[in-house]
C-alpha positions as CSV (number, residue, x, y, z in Angstrom):
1,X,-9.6,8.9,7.1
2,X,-5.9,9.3,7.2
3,X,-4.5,13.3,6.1
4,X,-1.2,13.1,7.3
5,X,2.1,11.0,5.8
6,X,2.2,9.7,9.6
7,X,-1.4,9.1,9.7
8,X,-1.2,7.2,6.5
9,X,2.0,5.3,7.5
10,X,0.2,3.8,10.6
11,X,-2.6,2.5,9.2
12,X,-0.4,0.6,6.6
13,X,1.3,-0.8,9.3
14,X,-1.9,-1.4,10.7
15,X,-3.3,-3.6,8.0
16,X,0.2,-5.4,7.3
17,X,0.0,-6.4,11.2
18,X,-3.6,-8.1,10.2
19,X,-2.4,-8.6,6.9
20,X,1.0,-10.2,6.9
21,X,1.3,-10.9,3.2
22,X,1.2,-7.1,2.7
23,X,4.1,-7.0,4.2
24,X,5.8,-10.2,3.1
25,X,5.1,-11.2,-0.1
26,X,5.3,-6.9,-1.2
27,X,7.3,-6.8,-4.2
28,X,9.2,-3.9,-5.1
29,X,6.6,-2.6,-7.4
30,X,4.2,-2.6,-3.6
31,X,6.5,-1.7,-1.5
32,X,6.8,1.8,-4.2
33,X,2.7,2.0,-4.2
34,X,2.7,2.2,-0.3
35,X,5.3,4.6,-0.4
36,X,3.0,6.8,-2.5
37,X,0.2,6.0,-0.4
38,X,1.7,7.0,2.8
39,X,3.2,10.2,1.1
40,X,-0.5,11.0,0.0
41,X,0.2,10.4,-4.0
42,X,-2.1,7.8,-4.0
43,X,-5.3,6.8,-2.2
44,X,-5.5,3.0,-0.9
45,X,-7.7,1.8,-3.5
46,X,-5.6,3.3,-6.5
47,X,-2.7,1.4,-4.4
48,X,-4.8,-2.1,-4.8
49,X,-5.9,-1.4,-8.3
50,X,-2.2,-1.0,-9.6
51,X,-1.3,-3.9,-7.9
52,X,-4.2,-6.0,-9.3
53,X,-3.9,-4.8,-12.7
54,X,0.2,-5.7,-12.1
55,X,-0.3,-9.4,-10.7
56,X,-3.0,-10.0,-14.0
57,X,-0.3,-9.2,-16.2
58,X,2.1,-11.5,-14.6
């Protein structure tokens, strides 16, 4: 499991490389959750559950 902000920031870019719509279709509102994620404010599934609850509201 990822500890470190560097840790965390490589596995993102991990799965963005294997997912590219991570990466491309990440709206602001993602690109702010990965931020969090890779500072360690969030844990990767909080990160999908805000954006899931987000995109049913849309």
């Amino acid at each position: 499991m990822a500890q470190t902000p560097a840790q965390r920031a490589w596995v993102l870019e991990q799965m963005q490389d294997v997912i590219p719509t991570l990466k491309t279709k990440a709206t602001a509102y993602a690109r702010q959750l990965y931020a969090q994620y890779v500072a360690g404010e969030l844990n990767w599934p909080q990160v999908r559950q805000a954006i899931d609850a987000a995109t049913k509201l849309a």
